[in-house]
Z-matrix of the N, CA and C atoms (Angstrom, degrees):
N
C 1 1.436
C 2 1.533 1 109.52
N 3 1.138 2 120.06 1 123.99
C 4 1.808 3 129.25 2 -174.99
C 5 1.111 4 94.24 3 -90.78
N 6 1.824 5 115.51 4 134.00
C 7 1.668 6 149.16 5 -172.54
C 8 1.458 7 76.60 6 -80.85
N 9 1.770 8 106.31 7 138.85
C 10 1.329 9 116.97 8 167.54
C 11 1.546 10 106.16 9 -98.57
N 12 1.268 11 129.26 10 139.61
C 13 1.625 12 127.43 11 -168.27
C 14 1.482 13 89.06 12 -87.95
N 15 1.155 14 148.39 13 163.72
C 16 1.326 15 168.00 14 77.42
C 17 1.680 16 108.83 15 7.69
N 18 1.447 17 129.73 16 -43.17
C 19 1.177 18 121.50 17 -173.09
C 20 1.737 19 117.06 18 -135.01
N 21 1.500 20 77.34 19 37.87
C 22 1.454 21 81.35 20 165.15
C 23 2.182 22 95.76 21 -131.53
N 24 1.445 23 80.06 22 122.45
C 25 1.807 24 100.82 23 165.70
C 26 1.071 25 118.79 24 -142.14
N 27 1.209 26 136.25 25 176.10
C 28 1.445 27 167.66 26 136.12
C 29 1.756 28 102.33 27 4.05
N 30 0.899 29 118.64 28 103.42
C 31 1.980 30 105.37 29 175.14
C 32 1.007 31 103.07 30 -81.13
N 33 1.194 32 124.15 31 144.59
C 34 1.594 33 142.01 32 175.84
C 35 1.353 34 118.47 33 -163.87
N 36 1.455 35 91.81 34 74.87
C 37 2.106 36 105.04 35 -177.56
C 38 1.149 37 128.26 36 -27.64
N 39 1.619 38 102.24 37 -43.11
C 40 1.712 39 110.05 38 -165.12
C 41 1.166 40 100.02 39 -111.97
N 42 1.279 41 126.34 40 6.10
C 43 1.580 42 119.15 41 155.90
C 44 1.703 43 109.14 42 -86.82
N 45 1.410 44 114.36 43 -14.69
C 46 1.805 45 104.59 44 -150.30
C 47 1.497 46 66.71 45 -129.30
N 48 1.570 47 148.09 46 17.78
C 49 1.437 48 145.72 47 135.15
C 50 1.831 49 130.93 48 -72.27
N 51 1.660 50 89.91 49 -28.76
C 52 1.200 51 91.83 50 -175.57
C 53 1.688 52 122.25 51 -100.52
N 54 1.996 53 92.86 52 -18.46
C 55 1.415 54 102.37 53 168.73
C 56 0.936 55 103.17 54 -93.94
N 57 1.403 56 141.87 55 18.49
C 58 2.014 57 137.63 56 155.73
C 59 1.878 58 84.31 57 -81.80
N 60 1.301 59 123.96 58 -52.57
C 61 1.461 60 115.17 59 -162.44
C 62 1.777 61 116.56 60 -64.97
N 63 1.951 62 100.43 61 -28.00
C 64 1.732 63 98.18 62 -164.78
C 65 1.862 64 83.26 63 -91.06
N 66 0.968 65 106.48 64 -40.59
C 67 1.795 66 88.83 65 -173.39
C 68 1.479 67 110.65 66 -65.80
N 69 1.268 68 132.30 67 -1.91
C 70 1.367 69 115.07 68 -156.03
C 71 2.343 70 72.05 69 -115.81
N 72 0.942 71 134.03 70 -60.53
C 73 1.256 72 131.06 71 152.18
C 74 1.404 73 118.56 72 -11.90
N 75 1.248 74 126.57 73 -63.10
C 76 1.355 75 139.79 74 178.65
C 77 1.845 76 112.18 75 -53.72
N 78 1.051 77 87.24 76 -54.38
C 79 2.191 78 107.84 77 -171.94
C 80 1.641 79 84.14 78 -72.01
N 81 1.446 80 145.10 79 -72.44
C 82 1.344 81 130.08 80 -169.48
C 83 1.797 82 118.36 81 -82.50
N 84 1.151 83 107.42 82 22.74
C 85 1.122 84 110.51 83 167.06
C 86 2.039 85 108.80 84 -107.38
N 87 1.362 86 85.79 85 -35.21
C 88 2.081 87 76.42 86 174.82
C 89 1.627 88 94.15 87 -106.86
N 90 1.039 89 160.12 88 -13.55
C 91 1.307 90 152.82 89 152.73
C 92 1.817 91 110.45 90 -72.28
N 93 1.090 92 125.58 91 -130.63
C 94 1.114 93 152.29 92 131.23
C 95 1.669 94 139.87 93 -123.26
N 96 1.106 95 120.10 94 164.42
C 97 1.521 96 128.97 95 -161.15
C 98 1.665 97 100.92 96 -55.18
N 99 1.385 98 117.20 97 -32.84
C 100 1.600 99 103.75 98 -178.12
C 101 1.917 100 102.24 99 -87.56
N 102 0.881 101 105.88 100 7.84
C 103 1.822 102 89.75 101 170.89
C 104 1.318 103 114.65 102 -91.15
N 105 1.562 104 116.74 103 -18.12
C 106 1.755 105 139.12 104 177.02
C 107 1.661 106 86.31 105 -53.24
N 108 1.418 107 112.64 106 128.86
C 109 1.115 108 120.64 107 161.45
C 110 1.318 109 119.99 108 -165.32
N 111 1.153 110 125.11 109 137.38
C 112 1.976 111 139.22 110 -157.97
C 113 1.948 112 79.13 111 -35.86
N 114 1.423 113 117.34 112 -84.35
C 115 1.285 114 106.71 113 -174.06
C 116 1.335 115 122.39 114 -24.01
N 117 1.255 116 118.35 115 -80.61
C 118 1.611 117 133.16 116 -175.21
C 119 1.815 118 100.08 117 -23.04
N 120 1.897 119 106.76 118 -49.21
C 121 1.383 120 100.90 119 -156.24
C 122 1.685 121 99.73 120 -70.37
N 123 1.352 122 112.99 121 -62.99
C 124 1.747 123 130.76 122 156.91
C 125 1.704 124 92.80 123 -1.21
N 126 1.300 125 127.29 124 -75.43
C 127 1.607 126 129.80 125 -152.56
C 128 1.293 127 96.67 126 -62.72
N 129 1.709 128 119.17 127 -31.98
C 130 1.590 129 102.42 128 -152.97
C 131 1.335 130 95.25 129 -90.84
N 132 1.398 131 145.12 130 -39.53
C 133 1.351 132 162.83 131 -127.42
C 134 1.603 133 107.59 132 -131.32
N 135 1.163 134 115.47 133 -0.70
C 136 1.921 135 119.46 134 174.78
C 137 1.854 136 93.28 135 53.85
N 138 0.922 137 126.29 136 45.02
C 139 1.905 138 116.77 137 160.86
C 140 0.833 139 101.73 138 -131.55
N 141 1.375 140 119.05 139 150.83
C 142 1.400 141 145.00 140 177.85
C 143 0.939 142 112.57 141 -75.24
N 144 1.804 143 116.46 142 145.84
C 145 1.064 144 111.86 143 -167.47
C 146 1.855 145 133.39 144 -67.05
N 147 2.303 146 85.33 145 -25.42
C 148 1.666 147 85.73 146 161.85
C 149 1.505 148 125.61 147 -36.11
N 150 2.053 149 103.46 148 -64.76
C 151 1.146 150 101.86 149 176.22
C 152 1.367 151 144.31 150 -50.67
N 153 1.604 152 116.32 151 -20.58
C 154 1.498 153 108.47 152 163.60
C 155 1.526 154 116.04 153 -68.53
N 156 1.362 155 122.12 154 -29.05
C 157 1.151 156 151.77 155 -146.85
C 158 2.047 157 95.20 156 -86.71
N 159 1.109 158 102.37 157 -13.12
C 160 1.640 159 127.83 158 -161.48
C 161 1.625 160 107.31 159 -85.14
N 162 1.431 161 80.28 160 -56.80
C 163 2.524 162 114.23 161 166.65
C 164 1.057 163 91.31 162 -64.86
N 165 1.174 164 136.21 163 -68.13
C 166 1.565 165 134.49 164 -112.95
C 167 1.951 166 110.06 165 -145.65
N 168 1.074 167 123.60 166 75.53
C 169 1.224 168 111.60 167 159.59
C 170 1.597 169 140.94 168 3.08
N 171 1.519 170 85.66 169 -59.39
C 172 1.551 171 115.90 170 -172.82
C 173 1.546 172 122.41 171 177.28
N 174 1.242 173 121.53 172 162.49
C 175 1.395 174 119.41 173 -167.44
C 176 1.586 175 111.37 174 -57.02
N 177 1.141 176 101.99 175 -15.93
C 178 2.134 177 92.97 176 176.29
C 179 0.998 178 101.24 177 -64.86
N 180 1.329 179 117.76 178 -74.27
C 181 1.635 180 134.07 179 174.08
C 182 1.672 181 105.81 180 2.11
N 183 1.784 182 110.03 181 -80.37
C 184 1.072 183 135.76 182 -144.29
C 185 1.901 184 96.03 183 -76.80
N 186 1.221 185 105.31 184 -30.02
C 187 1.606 186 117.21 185 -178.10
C 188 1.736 187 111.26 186 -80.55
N 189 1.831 188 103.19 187 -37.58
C 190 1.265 189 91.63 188 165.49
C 191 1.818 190 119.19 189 -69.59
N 192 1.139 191 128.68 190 -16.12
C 193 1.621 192 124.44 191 -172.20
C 194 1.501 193 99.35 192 -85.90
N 195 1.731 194 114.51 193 -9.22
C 196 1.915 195 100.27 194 -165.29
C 197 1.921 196 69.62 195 -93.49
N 198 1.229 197 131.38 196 -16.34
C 199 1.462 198 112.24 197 -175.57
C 200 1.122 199 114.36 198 -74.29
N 201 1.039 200 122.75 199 -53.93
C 202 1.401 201 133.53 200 -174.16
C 203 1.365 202 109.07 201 -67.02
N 204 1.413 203 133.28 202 -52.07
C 205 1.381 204 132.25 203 175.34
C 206 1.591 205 102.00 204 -40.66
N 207 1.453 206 122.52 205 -64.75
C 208 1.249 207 129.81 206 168.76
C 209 1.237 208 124.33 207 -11.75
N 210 1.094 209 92.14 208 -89.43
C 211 1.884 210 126.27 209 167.10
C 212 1.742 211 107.49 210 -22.48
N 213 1.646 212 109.15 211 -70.03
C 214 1.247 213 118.74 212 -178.21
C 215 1.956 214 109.40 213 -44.60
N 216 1.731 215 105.22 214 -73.82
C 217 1.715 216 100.99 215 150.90
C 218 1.066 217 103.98 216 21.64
N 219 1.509 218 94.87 217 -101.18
C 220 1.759 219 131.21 218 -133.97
C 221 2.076 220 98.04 219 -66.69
N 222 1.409 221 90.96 220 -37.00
C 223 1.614 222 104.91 221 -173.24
C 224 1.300 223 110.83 222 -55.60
N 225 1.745 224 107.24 223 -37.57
C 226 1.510 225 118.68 224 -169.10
C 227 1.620 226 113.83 225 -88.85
N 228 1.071 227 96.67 226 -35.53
C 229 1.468 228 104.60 227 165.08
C 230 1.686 229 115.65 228 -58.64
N 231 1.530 230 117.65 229 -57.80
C 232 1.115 231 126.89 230 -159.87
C 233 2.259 232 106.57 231 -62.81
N 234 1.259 233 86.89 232 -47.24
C 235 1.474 234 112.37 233 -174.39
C 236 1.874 235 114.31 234 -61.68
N 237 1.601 236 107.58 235 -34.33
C 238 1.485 237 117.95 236 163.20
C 239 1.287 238 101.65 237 -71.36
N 240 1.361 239 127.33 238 -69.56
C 241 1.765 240 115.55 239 -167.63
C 242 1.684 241 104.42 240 -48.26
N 243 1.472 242 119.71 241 -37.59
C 244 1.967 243 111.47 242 -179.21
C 245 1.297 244 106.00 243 -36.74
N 246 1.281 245 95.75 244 -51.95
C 247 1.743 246 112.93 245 -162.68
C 248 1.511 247 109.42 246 -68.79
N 249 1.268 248 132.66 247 -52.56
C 250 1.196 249 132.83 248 176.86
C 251 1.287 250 125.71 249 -94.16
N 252 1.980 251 111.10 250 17.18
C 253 1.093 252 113.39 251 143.67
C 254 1.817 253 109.12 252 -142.39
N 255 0.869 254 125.56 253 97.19
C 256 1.979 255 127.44 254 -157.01
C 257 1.076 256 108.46 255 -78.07
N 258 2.092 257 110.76 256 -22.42
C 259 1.647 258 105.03 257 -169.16
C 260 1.756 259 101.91 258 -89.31
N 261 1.615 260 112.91 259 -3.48
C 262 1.598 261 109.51 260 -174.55
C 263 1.023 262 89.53 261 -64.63
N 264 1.895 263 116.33 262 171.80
C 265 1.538 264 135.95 263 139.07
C 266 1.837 265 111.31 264 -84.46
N 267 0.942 266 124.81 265 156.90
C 268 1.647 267 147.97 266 -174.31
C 269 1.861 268 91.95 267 -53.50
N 270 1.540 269 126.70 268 -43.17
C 271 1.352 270 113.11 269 171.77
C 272 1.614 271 125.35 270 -62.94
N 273 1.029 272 91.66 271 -29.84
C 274 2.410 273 113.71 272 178.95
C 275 1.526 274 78.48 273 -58.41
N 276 1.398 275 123.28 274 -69.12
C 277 1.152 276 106.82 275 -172.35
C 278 1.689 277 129.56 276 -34.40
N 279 1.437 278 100.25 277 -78.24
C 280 1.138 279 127.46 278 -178.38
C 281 1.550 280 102.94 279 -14.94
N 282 1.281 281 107.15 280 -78.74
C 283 1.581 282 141.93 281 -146.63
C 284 1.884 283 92.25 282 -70.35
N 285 1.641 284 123.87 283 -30.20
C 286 0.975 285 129.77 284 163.21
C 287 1.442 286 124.52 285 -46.46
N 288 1.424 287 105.11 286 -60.96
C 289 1.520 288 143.39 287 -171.74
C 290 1.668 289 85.41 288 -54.48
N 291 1.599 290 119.85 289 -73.45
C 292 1.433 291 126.94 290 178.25
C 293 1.648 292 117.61 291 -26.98
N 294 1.508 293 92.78 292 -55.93
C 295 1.550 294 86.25 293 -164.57
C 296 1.525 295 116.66 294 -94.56
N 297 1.197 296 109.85 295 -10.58
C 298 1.815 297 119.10 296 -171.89
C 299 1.563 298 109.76 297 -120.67
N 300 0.905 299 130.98 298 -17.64
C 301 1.747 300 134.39 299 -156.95
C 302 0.771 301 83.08 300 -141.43
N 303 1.523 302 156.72 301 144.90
C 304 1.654 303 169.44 302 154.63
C 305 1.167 304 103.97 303 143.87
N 306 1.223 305 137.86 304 30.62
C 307 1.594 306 125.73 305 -163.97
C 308 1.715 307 114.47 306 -104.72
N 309 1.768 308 90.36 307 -8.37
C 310 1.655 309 102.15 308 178.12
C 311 1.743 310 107.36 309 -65.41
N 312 1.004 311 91.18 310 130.84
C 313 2.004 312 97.48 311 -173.79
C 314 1.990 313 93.01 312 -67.97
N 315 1.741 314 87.99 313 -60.63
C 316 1.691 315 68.65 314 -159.52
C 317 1.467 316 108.35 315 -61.86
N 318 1.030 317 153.58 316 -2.62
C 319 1.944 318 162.80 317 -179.79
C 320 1.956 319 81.19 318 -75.01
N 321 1.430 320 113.66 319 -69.61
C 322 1.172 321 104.45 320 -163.07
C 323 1.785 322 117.87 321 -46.70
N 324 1.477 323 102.68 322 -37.60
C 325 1.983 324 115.79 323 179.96
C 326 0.891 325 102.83 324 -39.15
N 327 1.484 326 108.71 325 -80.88
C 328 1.775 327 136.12 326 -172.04
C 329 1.651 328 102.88 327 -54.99
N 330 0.819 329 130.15 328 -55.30
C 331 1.737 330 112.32 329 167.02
C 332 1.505 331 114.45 330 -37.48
N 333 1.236 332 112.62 331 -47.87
C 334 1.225 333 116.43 332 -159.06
C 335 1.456 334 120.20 333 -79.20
N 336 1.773 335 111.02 334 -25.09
C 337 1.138 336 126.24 335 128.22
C 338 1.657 337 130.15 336 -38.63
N 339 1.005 338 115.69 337 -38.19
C 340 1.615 339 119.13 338 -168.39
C 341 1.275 340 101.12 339 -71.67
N 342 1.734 341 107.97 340 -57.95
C 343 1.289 342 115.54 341 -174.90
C 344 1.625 343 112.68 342 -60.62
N 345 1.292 344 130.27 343 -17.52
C 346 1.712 345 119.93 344 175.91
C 347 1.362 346 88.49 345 -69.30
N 348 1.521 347 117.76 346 -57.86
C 349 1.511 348 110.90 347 -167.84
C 350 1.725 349 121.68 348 -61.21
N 351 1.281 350 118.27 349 -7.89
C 352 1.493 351 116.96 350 173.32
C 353 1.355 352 97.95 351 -79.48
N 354 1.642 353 121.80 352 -43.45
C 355 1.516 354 108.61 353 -157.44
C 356 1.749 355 111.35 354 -82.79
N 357 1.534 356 112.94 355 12.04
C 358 1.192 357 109.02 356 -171.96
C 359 1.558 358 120.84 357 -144.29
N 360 1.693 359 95.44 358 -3.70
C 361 1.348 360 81.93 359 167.60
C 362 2.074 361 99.42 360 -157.87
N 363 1.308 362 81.87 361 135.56
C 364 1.548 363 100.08 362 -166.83
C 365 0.993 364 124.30 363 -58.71
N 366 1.789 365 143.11 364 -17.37
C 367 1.205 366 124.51 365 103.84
C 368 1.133 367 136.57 366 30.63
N 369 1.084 368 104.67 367 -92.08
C 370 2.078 369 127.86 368 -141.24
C 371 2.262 370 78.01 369 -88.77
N 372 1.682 371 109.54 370 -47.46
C 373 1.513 372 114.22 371 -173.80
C 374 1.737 373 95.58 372 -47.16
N 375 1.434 374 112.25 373 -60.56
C 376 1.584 375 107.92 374 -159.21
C 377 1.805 376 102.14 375 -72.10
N 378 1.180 377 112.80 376 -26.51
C 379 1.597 378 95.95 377 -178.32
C 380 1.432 379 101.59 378 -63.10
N 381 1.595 380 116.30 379 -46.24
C 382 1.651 381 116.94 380 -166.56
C 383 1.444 382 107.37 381 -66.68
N 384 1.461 383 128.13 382 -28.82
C 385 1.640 384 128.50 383 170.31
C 386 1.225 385 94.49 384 -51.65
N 387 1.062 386 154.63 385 -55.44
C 388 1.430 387 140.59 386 -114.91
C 389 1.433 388 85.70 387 -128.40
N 390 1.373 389 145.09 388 -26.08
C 391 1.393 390 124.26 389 -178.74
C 392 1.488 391 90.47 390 -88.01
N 393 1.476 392 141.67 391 -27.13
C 394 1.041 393 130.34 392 166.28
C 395 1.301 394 123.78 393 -56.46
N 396 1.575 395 123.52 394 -48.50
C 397 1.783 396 119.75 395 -172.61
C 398 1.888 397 94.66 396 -77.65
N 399 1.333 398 129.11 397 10.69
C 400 1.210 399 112.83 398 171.20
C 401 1.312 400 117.88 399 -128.66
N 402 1.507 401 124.74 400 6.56
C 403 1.105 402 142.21 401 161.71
C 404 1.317 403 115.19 402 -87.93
N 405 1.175 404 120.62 403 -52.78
C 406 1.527 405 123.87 404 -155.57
C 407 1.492 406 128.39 405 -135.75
N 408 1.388 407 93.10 406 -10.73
C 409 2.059 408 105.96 407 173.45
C 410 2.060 409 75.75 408 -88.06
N 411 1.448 410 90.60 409 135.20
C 412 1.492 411 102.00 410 165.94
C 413 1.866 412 125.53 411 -62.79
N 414 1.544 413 120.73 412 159.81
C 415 1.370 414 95.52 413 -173.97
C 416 1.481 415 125.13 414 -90.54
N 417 1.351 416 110.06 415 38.11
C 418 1.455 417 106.63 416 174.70
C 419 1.746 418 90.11 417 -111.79
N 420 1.297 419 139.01 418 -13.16
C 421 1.773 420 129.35 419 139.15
C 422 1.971 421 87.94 420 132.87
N 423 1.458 422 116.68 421 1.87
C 424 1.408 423 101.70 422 171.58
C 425 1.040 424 113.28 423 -151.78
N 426 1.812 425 124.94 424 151.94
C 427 1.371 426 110.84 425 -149.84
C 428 1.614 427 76.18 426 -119.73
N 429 1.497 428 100.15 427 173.78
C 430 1.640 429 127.16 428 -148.90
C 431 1.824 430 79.67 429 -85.69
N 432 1.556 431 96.69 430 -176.00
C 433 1.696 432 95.76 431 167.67
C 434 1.271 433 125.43 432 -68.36
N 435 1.765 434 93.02 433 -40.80
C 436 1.511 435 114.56 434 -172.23
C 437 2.006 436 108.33 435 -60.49
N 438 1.327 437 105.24 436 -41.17
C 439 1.653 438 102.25 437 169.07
C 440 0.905 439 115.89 438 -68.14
N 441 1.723 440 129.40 439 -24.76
C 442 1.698 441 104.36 440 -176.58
C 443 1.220 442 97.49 441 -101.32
N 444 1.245 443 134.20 442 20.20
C 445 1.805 444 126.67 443 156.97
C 446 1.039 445 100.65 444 -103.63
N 447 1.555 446 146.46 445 -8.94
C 448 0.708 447 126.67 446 163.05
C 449 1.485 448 122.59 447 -74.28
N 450 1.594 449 117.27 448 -35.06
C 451 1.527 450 133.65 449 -141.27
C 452 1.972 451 95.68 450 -91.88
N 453 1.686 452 94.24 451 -16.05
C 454 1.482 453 112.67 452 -178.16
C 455 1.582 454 107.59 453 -93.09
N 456 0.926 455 134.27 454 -32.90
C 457 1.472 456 148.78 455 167.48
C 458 1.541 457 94.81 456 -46.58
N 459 1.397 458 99.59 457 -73.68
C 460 1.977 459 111.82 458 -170.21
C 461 1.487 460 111.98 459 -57.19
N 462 1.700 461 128.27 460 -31.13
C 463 0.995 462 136.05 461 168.03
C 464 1.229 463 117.26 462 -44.93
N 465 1.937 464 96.72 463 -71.13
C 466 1.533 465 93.96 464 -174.05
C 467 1.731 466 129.30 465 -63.17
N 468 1.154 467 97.62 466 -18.27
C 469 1.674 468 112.53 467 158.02
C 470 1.081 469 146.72 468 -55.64
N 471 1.681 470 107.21 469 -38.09
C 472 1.214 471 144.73 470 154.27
C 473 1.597 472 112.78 471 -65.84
N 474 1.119 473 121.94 472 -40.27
C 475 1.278 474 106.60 473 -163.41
C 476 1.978 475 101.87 474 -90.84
N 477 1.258 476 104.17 475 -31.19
C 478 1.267 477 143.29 476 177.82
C 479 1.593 478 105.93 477 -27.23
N 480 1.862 479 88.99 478 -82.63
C 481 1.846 480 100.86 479 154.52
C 482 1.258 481 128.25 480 -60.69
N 483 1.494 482 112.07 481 -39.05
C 484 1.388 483 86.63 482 -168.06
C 485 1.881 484 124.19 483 -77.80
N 486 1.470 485 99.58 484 -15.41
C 487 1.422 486 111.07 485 160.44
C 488 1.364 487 125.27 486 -77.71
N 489 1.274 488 121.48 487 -11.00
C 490 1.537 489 134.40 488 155.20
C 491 1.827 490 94.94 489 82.37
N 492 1.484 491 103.65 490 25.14
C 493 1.792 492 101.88 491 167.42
C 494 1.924 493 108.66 492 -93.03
N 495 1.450 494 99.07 493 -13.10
C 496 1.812 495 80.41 494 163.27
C 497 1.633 496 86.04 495 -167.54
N 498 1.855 497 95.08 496 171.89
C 499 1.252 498 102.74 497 -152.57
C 500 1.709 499 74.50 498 -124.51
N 501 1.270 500 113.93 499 178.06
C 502 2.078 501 119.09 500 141.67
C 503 1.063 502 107.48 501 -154.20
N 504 1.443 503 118.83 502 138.78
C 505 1.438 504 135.67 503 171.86
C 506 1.130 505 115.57 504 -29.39
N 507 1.498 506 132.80 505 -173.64
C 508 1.503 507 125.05 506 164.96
C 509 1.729 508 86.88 507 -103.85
N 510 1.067 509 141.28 508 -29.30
C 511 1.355 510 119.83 509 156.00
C 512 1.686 511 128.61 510 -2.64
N 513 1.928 512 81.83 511 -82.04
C 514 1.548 513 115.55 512 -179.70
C 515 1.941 514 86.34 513 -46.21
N 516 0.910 515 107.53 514 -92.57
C 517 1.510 516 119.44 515 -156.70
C 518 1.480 517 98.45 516 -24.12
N 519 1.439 518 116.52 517 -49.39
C 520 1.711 519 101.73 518 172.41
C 521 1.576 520 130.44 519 -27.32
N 522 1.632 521 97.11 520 -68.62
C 523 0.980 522 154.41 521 -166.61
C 524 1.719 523 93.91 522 -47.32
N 525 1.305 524 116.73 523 -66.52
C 526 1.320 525 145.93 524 160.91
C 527 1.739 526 105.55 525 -36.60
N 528 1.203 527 127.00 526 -43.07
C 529 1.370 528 126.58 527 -152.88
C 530 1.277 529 92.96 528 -104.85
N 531 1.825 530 130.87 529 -43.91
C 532 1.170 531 121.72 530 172.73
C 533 1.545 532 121.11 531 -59.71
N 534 1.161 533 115.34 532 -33.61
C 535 1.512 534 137.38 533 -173.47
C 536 1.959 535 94.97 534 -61.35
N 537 1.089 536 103.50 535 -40.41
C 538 1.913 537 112.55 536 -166.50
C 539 1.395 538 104.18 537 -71.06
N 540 1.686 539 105.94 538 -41.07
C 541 1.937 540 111.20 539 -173.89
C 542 1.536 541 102.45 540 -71.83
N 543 1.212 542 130.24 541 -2.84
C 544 1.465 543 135.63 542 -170.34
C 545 1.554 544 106.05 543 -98.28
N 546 1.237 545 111.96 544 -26.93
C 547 1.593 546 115.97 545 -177.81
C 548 1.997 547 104.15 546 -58.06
């Protein structure tokens, strides 16, 4: 009769890739980004820590792919509304995206992750400058008044939720969107 090992299974990279990405998402989305740790992820997800270690080097690594995954998102999102609206500016977008399209929980985690990592390490700040001055500052390099009250509206909203210091109804968000077509 052959001893069954405990840690021997089935390999499946991009399955035991994406649950290194939602558990490590999950733990810095109700903690914060420094409690994410090879262990922490290992306990939640039954892999060893080699195997995260397999994906992921180390927590930059794994923090740069929740950025970039992000990023891409927001890119794809932002870049369809241009198109299916040409007379908006890149903030109409934005502030759109904020109040109507964001409703994916796990998009909301991993943002919320991104954003600890913008406010703390200069990095993650200069990648997000630069997907910002090429997303959403218009291409003649300055936005009207009406876009940067707008692009500031969606900000503080954005940052609002995704730090979980304020919430708004879908009321508010109406309320918010009619208030913007009036500018």
């Amino acid at each position: 009769m052959r001893e069954s090992n405990q840690y021997t299974r089935k390999k499946e990279p991009e399955l035991n890739r994406q649950s290194i990405i939602d558990a490590a998402t999950d733990i810095g989305s109700e903690t914060d980004w420094s409690q994410v740790t090879f262990q922490a992820i290992a306990d939640r997800i039954g892999l060893s820590k080699g195997g995260i270690i397999h994906h992921f080097r180390n927590k930059e690594e794994l923090l740069d792919e929740l950025m970039s995954e992000s990023l891409a998102e927001l890119t794809n999102w932002i870049e369809q509304y241009k198109k299916e609206h040409p007379d908006k500016e890149g903030a109409t977008a934005y502030l759109d995206f904020v109040l109507n399209e964001r409703k994916d929980e796990r998009y909301k985690k991993t943002m919320r992750i991104v954003l600890q990592a913008i406010l703390v390490n200069p990095k993650y700040r200069t990648e997000w400058n630069k997907w910002y001055n090429k997303y959403i500052i218009p291409p003649e390099g300055e936005m009207s008044t009406k876009s940067l009250a707008i692009y500031l509206i969606a900000d503080g909203i954005w940052y609002g939720e995704n730090m979980n210091s304020h919430t708004y109804s879908e009321k508010d968000k109406k309320r918010i969107m009619s208030y913007v077509k009036t500018l």
